[in-house]
C-alpha positions as CSV (number, residue, x, y, z in Angstrom):
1,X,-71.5,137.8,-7.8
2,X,-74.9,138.1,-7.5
3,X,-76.1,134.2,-8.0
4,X,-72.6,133.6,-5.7
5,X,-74.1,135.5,-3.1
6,X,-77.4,133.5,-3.2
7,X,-76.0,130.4,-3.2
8,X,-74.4,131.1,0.0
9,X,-77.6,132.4,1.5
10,X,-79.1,129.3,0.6
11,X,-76.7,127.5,1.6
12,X,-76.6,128.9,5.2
13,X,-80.4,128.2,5.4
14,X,-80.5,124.3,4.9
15,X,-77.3,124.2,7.5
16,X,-78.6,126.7,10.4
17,X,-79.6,124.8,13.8
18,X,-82.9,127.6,13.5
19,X,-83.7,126.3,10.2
20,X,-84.4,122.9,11.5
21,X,-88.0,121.5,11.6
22,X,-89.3,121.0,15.2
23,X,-89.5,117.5,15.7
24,X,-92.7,115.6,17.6
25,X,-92.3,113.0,19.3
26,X,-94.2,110.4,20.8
27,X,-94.4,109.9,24.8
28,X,-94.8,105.9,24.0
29,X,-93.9,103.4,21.3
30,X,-94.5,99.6,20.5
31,X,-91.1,98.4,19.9
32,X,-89.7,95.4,17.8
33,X,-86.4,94.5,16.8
34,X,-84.0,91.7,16.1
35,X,-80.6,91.1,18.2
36,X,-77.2,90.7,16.4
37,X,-77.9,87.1,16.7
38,X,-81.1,87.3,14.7
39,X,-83.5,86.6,17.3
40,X,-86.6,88.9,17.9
41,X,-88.0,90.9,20.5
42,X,-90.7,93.5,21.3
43,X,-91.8,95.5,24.3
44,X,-92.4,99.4,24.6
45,X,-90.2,102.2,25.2
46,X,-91.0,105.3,26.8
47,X,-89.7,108.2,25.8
48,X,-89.6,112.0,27.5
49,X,-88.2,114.8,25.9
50,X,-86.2,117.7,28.1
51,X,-84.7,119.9,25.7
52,X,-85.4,121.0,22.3
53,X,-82.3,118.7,21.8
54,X,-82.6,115.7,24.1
55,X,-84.4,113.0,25.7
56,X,-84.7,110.6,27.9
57,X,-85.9,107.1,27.2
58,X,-87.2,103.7,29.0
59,X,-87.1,100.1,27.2
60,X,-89.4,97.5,28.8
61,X,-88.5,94.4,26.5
62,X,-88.9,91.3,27.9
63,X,-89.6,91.8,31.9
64,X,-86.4,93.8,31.5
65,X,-85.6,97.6,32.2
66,X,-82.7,99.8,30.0
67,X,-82.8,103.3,30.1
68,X,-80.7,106.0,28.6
69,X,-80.2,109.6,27.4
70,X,-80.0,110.5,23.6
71,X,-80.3,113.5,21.2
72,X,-81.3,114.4,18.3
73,X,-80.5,116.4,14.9
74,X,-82.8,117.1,12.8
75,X,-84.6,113.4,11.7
76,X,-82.1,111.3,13.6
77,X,-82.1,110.9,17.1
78,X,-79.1,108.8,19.0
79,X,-79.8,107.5,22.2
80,X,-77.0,105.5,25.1
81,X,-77.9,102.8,27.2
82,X,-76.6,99.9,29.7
83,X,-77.2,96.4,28.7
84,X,-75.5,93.9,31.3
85,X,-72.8,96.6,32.6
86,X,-71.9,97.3,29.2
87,X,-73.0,100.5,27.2
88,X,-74.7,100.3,24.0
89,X,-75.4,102.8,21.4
90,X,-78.7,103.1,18.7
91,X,-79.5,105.5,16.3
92,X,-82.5,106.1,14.6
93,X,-84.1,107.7,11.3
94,X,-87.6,109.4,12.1
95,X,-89.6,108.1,9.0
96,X,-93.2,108.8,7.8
97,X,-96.0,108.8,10.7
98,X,-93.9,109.4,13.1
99,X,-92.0,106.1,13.0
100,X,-88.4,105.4,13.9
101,X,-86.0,103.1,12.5
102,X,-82.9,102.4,14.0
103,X,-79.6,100.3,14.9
104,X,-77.9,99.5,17.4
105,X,-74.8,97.9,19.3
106,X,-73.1,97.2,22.7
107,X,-69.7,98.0,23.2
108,X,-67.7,94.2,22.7
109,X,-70.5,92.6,21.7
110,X,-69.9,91.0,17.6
111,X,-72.8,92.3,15.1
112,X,-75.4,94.9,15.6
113,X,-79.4,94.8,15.9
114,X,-82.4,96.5,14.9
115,X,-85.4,98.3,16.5
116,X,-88.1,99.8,14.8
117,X,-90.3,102.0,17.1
118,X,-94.2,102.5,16.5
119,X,-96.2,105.7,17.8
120,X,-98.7,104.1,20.1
């Protein structure tokens, strides 16, 4: 009964939202990535956070402008966008120093990309 009860005490530590390590993030990244084609690109990404859940973020890739909302859990963090009227979805793993690694998509579109973002 005893190691039962332990487990479950345990158990409800590593799953409870309080247990969760607060999460820094950077105000701006480098970013580089490859489209579904796989063609590169870079540019920076801005990011502001407004909750101790959620975000807002700016892509400057090419002359171009996408912005979106996202959240986060723990190490991943899952952002929206619009990419020529169409919405688009990454998600990305918080990795050592601070660096993110994600993938991503737009709804239609055949394949998926890549973005890796860099602390500046």
């Amino acid at each position: 009964m005893r190691r039962t009860l332990a487990a479950i005490v345990i158990a409800g530590a590593l799953i409870s939202p309080a247990a969760a390590e607060t999460l820094m993030l950077a105000k701006s990244y480098s970013v580089s990535g490859t489209n579904g084609d796989g063609s590169s690109y870079s540019g920076t990404l801005a990011l502001q956070v407004i909750s101790d859940t959620t975000y807002t973020v700016r892509w400057s890739i090419g002359g171009d402008t996408y912005t979106g909302f996202g959240m986060r859990m723990n190490d991943y963090l899952a952002a929206t966008y619009t990419m020529d009227g169409k919405p688009g979805l990454v998600m990305y793993k918080v990795e050592n120093g601070g660096v993110l690694r994600g993938l991503w998509s737009v709804r239609g579109q055949n394949g998926s990309g890549t973005e890796t973002l860099t602390p500046r």
